[in-house]
Residue frames as qw, qx, qy, qz and C-alpha x, y, z in Angstrom:
[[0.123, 0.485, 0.131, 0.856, 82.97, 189.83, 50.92],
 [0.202, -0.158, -0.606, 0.753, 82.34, 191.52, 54.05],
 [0.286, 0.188, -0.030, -0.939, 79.65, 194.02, 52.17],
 [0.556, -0.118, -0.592, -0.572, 77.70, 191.12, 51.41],
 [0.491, -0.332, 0.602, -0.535, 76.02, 189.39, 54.55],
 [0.198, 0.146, -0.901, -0.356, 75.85, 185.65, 54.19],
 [0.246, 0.456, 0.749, -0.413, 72.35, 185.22, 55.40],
 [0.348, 0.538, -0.298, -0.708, 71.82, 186.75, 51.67],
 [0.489, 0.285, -0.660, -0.494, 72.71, 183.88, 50.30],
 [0.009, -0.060, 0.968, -0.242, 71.12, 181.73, 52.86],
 [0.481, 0.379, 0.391, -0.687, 67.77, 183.15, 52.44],
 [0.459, 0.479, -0.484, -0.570, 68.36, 182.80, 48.51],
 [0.125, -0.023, -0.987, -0.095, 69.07, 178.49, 48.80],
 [0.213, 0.158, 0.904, -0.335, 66.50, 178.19, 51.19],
 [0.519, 0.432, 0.355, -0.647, 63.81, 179.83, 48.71],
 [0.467, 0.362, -0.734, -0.334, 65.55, 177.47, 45.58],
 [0.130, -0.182, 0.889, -0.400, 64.73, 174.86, 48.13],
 [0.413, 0.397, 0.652, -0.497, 61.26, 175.49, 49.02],
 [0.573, 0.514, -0.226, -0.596, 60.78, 176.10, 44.52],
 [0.242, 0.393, -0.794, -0.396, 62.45, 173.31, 43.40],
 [0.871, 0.007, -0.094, -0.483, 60.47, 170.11, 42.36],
 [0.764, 0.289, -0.571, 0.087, 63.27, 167.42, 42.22],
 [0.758, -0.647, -0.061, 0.060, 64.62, 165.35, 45.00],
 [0.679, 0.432, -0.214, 0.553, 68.17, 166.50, 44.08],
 [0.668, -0.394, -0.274, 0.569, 70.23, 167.95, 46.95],
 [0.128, 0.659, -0.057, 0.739, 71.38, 171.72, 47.15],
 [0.695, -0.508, -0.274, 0.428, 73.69, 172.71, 49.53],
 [0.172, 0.915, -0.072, 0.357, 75.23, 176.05, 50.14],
 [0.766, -0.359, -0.138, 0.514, 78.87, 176.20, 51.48],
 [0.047, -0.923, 0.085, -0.373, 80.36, 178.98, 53.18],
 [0.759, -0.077, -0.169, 0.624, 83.59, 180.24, 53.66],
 [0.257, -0.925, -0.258, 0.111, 83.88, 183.10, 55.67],
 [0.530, -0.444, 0.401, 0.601, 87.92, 183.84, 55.13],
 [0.355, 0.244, 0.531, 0.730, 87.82, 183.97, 50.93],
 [0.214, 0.326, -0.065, -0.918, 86.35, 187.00, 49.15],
 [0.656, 0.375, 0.273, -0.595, 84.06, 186.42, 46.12],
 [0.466, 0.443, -0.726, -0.245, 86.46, 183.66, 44.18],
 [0.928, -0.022, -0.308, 0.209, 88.03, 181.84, 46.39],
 [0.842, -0.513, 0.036, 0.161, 90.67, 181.11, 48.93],
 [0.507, 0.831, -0.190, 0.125, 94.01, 182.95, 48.05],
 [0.571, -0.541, 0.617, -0.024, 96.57, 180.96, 50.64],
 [0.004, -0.563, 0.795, 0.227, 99.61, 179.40, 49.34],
 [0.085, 0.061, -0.993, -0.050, 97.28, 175.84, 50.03],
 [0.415, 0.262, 0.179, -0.853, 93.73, 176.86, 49.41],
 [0.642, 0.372, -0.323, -0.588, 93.04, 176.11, 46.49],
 [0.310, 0.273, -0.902, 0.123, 94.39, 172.73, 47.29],
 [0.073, 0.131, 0.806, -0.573, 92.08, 172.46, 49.81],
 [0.410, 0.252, 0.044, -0.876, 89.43, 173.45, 48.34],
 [0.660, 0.317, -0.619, -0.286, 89.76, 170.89, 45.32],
 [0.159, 0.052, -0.978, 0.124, 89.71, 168.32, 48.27],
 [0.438, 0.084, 0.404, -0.799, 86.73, 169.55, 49.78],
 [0.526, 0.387, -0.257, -0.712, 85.07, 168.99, 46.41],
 [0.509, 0.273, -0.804, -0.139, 86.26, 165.70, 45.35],
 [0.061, -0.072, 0.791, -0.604, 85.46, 164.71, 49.19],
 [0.573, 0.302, 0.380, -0.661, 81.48, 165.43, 48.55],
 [0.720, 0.269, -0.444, -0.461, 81.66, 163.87, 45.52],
 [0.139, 0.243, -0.936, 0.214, 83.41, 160.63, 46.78],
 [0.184, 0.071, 0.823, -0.533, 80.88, 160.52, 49.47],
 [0.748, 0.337, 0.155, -0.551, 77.50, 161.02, 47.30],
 [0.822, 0.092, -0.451, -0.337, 78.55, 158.41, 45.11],
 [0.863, -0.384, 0.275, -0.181, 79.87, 155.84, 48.64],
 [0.815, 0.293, -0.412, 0.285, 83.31, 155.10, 47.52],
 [0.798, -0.595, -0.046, 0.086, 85.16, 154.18, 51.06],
 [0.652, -0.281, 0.438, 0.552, 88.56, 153.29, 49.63]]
């Protein structure tokens, strides 16, 4: 969403960051191109769902 500036929600992680107590991760991902869903191209959403599965793959170290 253009009316929202994404250094909004970068200020917001980084002060969930500097509150939280666990050593759990938190990661903000930005996608300039989509609005405030999601990606509305024919193969978005496709992408997307790889993105996802991709970060998961990799936090738990499966290779193959």
């Amino acid at each position: 969403d253009p009316r929202v500036p994404y250094w909004e929600a970068a200020k917001w992680t980084a002060k969930i960051r500097d509150m939280k107590k666990d050593s759990n991760d938190l990661f903000l991902k930005t996608d300039m191109r989509t609005g405030h869903h999601a990606s509305s191209g024919r193969f978005d959403y496709i992408k997307d769902i790889a993105f996802y599965y991709a970060f998961v793959l990799d936090k738990l170290r499966v290779t193959e």
